[in-house]
MARDREN-785713 format. One record per atom (N, C-alpha, C, CB): x, y, z; residue number from 1; atom name. Coordinates in steps of 0.2 Angstrom, whole numbers, plus 5000, padded with zeros to 4 digits. Glycine has a CB too. Example, Ala and Ser with C-alpha at 12.3 -4.5 7.8 and 13.67 -1.06 7.14 Angstrom:
% MARDREN-785713
<atom xx="5066" yy="4972" zz="5039" seq="1" atom="N"/>
<atom xx="5062" yy="4978" zz="5039" seq="1" atom="CA"/>
<atom xx="5066" yy="4984" zz="5039" seq="1" atom="C"/>
<atom xx="5057" yy="4978" zz="5045" seq="1" atom="CB"/>
<atom xx="5064" yy="4989" zz="5035" seq="2" atom="N"/>
<atom xx="5068" yy="4995" zz="5036" seq="2" atom="CA"/>
<atom xx="5064" yy="5000" zz="5039" seq="2" atom="C"/>
<atom xx="5070" yy="4997" zz="5029" seq="2" atom="CB"/>
This chain:
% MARDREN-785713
<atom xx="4843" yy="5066" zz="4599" seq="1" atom="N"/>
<atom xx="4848" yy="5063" zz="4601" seq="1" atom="CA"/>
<atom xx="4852" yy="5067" zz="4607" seq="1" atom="C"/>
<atom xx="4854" yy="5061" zz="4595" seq="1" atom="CB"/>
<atom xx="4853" yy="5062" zz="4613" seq="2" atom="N"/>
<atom xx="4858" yy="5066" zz="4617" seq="2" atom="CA"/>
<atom xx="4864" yy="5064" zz="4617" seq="2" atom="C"/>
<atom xx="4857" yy="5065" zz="4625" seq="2" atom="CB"/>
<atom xx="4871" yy="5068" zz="4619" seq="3" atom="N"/>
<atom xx="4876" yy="5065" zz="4618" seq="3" atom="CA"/>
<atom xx="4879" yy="5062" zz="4625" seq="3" atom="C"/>
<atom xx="4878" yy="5070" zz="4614" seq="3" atom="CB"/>
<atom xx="4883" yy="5057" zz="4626" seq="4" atom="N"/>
<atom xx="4885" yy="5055" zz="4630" seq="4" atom="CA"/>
<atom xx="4892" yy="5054" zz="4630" seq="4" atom="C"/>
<atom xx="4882" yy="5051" zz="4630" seq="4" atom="CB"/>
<atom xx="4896" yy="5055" zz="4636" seq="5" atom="N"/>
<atom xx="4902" yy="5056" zz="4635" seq="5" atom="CA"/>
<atom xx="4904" yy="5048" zz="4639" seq="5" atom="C"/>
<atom xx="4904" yy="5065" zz="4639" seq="5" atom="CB"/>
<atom xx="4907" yy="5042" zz="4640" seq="6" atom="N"/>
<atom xx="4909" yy="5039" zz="4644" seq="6" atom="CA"/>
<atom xx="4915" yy="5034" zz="4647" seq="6" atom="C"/>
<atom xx="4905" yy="5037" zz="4643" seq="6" atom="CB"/>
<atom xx="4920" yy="5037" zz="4652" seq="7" atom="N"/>
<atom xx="4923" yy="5037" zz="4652" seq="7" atom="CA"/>
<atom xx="4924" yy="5030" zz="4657" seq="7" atom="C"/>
<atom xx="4924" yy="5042" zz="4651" seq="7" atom="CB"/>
<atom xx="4931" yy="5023" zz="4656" seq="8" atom="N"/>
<atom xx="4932" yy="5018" zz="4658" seq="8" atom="CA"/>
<atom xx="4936" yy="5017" zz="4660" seq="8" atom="C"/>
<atom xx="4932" yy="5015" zz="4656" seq="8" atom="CB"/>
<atom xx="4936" yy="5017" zz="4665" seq="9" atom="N"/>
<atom xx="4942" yy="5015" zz="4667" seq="9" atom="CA"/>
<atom xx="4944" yy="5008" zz="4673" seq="9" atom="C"/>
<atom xx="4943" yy="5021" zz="4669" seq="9" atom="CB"/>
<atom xx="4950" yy="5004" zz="4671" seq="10" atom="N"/>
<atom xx="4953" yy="4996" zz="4671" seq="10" atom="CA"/>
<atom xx="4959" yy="4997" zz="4675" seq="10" atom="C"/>
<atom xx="4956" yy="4991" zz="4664" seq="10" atom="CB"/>
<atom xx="4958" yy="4988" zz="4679" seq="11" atom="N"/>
<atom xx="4964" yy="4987" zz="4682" seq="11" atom="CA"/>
<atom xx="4969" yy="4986" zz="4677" seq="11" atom="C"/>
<atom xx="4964" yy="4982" zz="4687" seq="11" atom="CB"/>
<atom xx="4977" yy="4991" zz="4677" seq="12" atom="N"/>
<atom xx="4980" yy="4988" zz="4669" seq="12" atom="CA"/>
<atom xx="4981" yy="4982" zz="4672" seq="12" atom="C"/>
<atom xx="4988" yy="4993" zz="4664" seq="12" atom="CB"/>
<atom xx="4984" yy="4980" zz="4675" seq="13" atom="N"/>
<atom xx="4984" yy="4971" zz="4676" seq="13" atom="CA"/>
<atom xx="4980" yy="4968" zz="4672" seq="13" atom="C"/>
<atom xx="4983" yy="4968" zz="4684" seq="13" atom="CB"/>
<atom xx="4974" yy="4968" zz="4669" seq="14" atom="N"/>
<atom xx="4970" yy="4963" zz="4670" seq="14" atom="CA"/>
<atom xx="4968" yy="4963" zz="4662" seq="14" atom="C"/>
<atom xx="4965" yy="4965" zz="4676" seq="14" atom="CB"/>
<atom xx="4973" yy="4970" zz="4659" seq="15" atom="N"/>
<atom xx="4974" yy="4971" zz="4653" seq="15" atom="CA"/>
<atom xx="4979" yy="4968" zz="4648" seq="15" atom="C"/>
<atom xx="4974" yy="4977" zz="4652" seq="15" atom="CB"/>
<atom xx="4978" yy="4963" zz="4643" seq="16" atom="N"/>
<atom xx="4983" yy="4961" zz="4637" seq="16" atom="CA"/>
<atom xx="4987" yy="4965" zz="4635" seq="16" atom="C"/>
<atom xx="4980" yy="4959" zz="4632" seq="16" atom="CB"/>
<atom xx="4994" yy="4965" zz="4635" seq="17" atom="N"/>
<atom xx="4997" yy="4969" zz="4630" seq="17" atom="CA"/>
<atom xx="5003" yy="4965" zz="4627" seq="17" atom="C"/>
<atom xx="4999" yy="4975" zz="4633" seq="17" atom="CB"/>
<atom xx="5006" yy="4968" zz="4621" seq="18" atom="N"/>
<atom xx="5012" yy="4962" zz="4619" seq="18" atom="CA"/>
<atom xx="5016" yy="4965" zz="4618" seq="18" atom="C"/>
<atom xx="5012" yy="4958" zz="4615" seq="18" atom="CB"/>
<atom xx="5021" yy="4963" zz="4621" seq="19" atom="N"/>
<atom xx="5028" yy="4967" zz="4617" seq="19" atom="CA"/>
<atom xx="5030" yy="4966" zz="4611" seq="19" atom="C"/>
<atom xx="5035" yy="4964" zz="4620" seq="19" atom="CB"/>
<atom xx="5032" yy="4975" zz="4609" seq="20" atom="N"/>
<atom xx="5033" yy="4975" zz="4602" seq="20" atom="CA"/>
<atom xx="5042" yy="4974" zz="4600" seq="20" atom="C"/>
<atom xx="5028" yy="4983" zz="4599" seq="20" atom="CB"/>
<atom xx="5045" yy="4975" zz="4594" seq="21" atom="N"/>
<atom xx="5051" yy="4974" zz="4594" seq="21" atom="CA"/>
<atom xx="5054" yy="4981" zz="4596" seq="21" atom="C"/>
<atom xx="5052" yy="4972" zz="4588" seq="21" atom="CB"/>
<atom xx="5050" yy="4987" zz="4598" seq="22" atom="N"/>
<atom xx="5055" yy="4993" zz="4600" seq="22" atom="CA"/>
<atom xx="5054" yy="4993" zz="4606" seq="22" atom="C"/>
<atom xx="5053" yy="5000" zz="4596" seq="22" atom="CB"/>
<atom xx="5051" yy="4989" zz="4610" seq="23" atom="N"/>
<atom xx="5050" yy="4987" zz="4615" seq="23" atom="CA"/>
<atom xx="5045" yy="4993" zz="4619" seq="23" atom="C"/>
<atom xx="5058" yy="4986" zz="4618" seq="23" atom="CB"/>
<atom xx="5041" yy="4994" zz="4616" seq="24" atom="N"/>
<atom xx="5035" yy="4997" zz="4618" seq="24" atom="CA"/>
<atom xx="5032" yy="4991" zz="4619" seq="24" atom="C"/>
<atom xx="5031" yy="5001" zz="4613" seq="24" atom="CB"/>
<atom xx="5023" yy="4992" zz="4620" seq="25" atom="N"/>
<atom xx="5020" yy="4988" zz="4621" seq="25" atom="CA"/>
<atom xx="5012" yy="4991" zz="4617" seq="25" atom="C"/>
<atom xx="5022" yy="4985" zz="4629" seq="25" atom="CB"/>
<atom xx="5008" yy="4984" zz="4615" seq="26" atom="N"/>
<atom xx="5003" yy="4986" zz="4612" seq="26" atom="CA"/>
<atom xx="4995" yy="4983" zz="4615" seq="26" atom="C"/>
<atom xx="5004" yy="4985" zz="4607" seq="26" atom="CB"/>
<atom xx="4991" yy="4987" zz="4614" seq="27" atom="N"/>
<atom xx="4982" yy="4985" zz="4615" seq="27" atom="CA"/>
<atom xx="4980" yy="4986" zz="4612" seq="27" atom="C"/>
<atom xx="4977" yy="4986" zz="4620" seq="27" atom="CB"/>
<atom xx="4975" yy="4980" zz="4611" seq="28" atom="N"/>
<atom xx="4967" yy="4983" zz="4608" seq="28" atom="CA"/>
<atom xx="4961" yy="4982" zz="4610" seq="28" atom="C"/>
<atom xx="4966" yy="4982" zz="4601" seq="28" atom="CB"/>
<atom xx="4958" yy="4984" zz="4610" seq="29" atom="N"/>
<atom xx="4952" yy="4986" zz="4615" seq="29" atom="CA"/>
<atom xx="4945" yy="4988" zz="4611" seq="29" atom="C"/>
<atom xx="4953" yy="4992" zz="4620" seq="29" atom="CB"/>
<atom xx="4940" yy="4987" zz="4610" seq="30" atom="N"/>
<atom xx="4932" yy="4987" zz="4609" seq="30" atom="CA"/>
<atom xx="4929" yy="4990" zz="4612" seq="30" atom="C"/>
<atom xx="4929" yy="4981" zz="4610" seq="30" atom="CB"/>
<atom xx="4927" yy="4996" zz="4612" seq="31" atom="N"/>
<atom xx="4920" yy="4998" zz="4617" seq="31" atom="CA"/>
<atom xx="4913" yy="4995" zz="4614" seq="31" atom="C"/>
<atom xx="4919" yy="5007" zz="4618" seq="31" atom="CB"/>
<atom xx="4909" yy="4995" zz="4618" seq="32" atom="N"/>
<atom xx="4902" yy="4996" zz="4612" seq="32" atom="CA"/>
<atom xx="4899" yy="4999" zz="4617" seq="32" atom="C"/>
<atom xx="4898" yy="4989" zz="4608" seq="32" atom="CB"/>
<atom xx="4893" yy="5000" zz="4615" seq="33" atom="N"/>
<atom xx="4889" yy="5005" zz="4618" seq="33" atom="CA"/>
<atom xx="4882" yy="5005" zz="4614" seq="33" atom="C"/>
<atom xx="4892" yy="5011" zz="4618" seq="33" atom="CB"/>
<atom xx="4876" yy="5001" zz="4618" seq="34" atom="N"/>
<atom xx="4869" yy="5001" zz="4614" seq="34" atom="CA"/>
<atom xx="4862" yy="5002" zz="4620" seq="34" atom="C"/>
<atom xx="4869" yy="4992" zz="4610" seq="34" atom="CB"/>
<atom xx="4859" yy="5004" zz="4615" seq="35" atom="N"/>
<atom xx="4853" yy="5008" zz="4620" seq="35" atom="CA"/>
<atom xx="4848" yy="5006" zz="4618" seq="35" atom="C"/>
<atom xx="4852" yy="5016" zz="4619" seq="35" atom="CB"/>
<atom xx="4843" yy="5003" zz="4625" seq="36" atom="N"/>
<atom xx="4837" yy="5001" zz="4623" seq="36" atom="CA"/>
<atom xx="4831" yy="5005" zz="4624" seq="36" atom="C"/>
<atom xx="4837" yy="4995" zz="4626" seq="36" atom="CB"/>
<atom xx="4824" yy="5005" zz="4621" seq="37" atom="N"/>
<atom xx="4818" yy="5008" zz="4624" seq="37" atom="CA"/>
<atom xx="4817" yy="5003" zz="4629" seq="37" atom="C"/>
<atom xx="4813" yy="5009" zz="4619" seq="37" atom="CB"/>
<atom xx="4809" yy="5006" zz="4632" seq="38" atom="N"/>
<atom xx="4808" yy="5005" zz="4639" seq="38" atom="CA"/>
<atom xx="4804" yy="4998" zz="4638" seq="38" atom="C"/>
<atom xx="4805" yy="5012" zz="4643" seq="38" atom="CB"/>
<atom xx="4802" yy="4995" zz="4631" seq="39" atom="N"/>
<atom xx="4802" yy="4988" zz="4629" seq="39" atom="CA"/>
<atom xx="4807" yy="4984" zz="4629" seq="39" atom="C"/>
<atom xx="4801" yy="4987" zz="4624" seq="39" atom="CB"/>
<atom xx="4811" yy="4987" zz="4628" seq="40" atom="N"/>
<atom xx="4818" yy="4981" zz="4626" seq="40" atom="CA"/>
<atom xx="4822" yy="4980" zz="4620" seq="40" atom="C"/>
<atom xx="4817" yy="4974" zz="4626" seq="40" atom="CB"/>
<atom xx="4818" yy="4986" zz="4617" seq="41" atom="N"/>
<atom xx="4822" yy="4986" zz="4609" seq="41" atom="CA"/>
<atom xx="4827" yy="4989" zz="4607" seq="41" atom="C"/>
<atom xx="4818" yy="4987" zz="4603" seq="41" atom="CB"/>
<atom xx="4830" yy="4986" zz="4604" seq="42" atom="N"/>
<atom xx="4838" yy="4991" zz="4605" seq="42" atom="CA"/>
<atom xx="4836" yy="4998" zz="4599" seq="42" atom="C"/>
<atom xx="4847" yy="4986" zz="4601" seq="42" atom="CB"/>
<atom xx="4840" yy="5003" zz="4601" seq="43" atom="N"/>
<atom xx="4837" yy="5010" zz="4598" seq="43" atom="CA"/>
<atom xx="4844" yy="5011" zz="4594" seq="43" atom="C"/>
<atom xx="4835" yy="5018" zz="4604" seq="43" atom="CB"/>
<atom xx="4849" yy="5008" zz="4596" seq="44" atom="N"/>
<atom xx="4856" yy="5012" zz="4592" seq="44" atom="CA"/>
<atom xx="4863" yy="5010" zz="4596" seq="44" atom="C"/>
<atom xx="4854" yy="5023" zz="4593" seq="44" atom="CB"/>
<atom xx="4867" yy="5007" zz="4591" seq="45" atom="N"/>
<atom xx="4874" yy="5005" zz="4594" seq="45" atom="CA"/>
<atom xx="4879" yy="5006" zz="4589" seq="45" atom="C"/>
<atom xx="4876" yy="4998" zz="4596" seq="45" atom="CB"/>
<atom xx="4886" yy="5002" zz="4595" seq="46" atom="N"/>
<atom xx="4890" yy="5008" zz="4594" seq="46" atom="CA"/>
<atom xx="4895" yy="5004" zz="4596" seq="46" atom="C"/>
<atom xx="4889" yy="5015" zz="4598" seq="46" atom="CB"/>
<atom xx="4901" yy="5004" zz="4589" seq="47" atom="N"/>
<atom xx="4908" yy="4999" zz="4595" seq="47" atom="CA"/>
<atom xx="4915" yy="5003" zz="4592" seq="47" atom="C"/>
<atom xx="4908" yy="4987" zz="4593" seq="47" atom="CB"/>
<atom xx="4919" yy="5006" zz="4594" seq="48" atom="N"/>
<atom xx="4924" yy="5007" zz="4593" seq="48" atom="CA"/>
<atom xx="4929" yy="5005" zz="4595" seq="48" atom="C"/>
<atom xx="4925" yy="5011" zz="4595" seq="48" atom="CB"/>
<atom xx="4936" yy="5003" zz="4592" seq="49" atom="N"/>
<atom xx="4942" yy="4998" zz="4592" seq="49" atom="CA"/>
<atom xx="4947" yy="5006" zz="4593" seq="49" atom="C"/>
<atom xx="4943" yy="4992" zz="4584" seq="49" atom="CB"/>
<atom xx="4953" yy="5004" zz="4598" seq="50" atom="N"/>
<atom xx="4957" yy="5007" zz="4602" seq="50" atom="CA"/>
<atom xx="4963" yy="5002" zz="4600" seq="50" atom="C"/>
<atom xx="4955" yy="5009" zz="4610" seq="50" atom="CB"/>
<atom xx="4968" yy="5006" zz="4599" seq="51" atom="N"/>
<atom xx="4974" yy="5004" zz="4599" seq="51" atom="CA"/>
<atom xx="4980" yy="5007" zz="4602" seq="51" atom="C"/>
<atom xx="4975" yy="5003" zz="4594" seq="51" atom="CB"/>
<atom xx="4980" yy="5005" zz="4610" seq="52" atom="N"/>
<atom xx="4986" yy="5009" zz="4610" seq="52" atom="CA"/>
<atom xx="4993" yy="5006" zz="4613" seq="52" atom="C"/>
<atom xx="4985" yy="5014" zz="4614" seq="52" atom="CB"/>
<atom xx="5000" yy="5009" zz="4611" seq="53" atom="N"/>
<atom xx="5006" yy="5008" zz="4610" seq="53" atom="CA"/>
<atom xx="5008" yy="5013" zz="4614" seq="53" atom="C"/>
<atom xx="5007" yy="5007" zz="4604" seq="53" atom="CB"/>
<atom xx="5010" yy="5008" zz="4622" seq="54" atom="N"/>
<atom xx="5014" yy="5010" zz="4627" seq="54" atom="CA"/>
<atom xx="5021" yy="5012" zz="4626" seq="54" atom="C"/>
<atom xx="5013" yy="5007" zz="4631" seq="54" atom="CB"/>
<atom xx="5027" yy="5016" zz="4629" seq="55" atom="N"/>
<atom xx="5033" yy="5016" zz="4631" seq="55" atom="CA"/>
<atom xx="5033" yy="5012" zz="4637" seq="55" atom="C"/>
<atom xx="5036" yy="5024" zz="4631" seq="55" atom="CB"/>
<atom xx="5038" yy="5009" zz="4637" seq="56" atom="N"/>
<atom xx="5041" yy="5004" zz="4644" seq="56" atom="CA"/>
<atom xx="5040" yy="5007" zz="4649" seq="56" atom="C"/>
<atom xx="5050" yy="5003" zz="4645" seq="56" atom="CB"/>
<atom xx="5040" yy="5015" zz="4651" seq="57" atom="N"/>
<atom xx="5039" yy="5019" zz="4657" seq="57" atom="CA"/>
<atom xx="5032" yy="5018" zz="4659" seq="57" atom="C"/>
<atom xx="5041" yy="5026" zz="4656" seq="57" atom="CB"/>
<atom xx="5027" yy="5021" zz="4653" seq="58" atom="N"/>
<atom xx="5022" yy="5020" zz="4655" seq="58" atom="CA"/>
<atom xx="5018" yy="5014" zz="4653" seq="58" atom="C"/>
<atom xx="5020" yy="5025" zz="4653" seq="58" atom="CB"/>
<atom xx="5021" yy="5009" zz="4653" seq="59" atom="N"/>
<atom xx="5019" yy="5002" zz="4651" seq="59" atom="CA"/>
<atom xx="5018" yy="4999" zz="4660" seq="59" atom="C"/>
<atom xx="5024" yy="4998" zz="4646" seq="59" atom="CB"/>
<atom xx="5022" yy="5000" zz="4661" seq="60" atom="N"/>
<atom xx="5025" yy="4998" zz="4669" seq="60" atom="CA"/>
<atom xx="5019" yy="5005" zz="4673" seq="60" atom="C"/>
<atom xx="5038" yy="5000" zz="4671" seq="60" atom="CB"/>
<atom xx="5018" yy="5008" zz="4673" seq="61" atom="N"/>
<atom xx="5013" yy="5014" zz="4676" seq="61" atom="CA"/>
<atom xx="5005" yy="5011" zz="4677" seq="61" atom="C"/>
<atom xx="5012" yy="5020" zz="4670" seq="61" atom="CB"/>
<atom xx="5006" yy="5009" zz="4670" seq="62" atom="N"/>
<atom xx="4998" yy="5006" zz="4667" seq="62" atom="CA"/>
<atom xx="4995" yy="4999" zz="4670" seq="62" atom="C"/>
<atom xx="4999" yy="5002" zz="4659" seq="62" atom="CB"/>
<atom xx="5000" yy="4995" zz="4670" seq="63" atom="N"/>
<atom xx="5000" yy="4989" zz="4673" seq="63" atom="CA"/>
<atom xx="4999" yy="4988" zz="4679" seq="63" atom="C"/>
<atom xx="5005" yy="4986" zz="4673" seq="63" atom="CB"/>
<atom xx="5002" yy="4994" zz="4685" seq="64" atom="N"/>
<atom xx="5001" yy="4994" zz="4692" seq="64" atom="CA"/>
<atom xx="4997" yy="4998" zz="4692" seq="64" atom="C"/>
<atom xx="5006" yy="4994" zz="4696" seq="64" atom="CB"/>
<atom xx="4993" yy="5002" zz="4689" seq="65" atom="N"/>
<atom xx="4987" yy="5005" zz="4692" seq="65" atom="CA"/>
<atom xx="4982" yy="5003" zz="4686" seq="65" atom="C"/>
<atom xx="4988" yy="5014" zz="4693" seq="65" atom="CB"/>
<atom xx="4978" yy="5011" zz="4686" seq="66" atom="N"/>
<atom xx="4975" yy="5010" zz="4680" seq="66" atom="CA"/>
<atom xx="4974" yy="5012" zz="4674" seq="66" atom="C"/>
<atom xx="4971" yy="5011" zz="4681" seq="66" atom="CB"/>
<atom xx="4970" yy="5009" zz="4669" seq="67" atom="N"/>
<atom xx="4969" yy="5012" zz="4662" seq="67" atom="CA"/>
<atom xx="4963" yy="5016" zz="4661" seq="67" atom="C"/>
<atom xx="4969" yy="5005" zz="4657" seq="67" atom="CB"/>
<atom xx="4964" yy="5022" zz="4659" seq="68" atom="N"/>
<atom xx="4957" yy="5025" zz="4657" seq="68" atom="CA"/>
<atom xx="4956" yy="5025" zz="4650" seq="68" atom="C"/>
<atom xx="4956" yy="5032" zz="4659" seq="68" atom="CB"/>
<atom xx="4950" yy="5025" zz="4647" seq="69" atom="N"/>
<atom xx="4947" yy="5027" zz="4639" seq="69" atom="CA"/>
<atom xx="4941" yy="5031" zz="4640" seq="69" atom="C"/>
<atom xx="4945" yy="5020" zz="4635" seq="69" atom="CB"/>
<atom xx="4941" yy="5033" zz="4636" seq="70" atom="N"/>
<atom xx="4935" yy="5037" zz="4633" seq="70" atom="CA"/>
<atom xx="4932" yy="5036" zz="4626" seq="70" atom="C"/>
<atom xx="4937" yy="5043" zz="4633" seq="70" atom="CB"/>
<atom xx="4924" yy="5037" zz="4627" seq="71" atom="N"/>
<atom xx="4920" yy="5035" zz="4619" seq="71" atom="CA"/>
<atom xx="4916" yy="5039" zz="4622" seq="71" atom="C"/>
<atom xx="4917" yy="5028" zz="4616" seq="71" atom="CB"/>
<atom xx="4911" yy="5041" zz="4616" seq="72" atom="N"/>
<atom xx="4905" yy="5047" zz="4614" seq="72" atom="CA"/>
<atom xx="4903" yy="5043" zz="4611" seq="72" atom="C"/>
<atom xx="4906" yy="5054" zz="4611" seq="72" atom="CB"/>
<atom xx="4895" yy="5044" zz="4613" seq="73" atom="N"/>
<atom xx="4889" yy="5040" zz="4609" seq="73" atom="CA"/>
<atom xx="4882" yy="5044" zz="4610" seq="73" atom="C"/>
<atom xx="4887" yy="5031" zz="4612" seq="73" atom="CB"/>
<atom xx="4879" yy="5044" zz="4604" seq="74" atom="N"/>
<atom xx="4874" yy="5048" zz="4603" seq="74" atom="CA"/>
<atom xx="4868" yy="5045" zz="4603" seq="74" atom="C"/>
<atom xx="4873" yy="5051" zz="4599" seq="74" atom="CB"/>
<atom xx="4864" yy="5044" zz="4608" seq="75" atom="N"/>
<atom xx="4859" yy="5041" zz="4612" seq="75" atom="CA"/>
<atom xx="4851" yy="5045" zz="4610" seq="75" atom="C"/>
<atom xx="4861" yy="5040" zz="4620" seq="75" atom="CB"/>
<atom xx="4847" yy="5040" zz="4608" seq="76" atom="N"/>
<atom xx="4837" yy="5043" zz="4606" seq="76" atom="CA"/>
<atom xx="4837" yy="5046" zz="4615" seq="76" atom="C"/>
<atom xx="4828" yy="5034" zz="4603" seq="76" atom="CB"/>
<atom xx="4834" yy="5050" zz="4615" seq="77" atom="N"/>
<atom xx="4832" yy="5054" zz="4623" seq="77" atom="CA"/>
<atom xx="4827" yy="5050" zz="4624" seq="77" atom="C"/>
<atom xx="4828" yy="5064" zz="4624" seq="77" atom="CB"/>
<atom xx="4824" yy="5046" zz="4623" seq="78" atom="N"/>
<atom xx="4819" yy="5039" zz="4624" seq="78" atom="CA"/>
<atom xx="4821" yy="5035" zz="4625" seq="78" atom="C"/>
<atom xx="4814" yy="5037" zz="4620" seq="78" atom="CB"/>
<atom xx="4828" yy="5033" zz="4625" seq="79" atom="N"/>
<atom xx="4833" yy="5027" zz="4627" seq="79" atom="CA"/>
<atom xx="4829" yy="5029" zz="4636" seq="79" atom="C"/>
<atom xx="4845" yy="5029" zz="4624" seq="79" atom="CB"/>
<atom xx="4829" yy="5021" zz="4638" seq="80" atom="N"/>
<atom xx="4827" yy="5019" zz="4645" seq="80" atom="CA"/>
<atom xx="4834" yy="5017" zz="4645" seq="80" atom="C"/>
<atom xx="4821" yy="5012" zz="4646" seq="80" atom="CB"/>
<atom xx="4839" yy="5012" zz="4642" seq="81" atom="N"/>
<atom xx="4844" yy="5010" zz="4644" seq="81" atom="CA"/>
<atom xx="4849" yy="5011" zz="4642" seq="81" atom="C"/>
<atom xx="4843" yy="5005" zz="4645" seq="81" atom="CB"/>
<atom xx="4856" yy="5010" zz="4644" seq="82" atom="N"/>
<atom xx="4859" yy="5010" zz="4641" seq="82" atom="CA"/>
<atom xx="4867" yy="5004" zz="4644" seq="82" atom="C"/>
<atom xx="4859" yy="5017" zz="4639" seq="82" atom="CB"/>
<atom xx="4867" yy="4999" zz="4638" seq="83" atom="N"/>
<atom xx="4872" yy="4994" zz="4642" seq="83" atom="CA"/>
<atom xx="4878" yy="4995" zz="4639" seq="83" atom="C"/>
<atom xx="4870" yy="4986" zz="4641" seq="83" atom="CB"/>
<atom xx="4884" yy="4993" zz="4639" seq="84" atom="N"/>
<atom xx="4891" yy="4995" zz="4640" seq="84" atom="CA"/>
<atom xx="4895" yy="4987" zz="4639" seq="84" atom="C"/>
<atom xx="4892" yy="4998" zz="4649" seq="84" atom="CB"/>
<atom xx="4898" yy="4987" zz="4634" seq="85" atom="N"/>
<atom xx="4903" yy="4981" zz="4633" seq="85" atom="CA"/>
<atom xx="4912" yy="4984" zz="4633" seq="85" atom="C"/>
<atom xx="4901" yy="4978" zz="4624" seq="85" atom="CB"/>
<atom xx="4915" yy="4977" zz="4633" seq="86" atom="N"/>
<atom xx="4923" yy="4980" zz="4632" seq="86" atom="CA"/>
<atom xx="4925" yy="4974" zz="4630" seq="86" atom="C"/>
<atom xx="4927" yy="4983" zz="4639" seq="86" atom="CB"/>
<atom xx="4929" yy="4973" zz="4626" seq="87" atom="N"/>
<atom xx="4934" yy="4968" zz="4624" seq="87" atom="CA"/>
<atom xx="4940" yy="4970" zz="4623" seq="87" atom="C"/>
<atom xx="4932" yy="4965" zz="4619" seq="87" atom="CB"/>
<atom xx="4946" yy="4965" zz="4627" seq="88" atom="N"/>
<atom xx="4951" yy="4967" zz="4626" seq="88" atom="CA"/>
<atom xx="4952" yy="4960" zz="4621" seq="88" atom="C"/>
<atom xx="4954" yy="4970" zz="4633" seq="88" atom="CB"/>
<atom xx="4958" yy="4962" zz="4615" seq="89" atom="N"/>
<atom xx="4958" yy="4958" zz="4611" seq="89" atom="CA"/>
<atom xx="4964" yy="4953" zz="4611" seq="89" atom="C"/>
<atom xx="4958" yy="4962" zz="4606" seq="89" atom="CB"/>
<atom xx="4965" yy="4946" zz="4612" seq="90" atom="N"/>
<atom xx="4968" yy="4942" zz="4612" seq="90" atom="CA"/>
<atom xx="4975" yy="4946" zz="4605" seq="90" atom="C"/>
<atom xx="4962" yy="4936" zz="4610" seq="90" atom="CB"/>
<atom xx="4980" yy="4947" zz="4606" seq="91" atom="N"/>
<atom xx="4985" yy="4948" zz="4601" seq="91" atom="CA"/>
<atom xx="4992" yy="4945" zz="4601" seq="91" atom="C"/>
<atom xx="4986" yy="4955" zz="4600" seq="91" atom="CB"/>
<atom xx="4995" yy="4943" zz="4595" seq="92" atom="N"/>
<atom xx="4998" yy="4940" zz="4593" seq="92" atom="CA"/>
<atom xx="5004" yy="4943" zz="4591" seq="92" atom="C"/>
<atom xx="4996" yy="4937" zz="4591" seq="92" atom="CB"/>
């Protein structure tokens, strides 16, 4: 296994968030992360769920620039490929 470090980064505009009652604001977000051999078969995936809970200052920060994340995945050294998902979660 190699280890992959991979880091994302979003327009925060383009990101969901909701106002909470303390007047923060919240996301949740999906990574995933899957690797195929040099057939097409998937070798190994990977999805992590993020949750984060802005302050007003940096909510307003977020929004007009960008959002970065970070995820680690441990990939076969015979992985040919490797594809990249993101879901930012519809919340209520």
């Amino acid at each position: 296994m190699q280890p992959y470090c991979i880091d994302y980064s979003f327009d925060g505009s383009e990101l969901r968030f909701i106002p909470l009652a303390n007047e923060n604001y919240r996301n949740i977000v999906t990574l995933m992360a899957t690797s195929f051999d040099s057939e097409g078969r998937m070798l190994t995936g990977i999805s992590d769920v993020g949750t984060s809970v802005l302050q007003p200052d940096v909510y307003k920060k977020v929004i007009s620039g960008e959002f970065g994340v970070h995820q680690e995945a441990d990939v076969p050294v015979e992985a040919a490929s490797l594809c990249l998902g993101v879901q930012d979660h519809k919340i209520r």
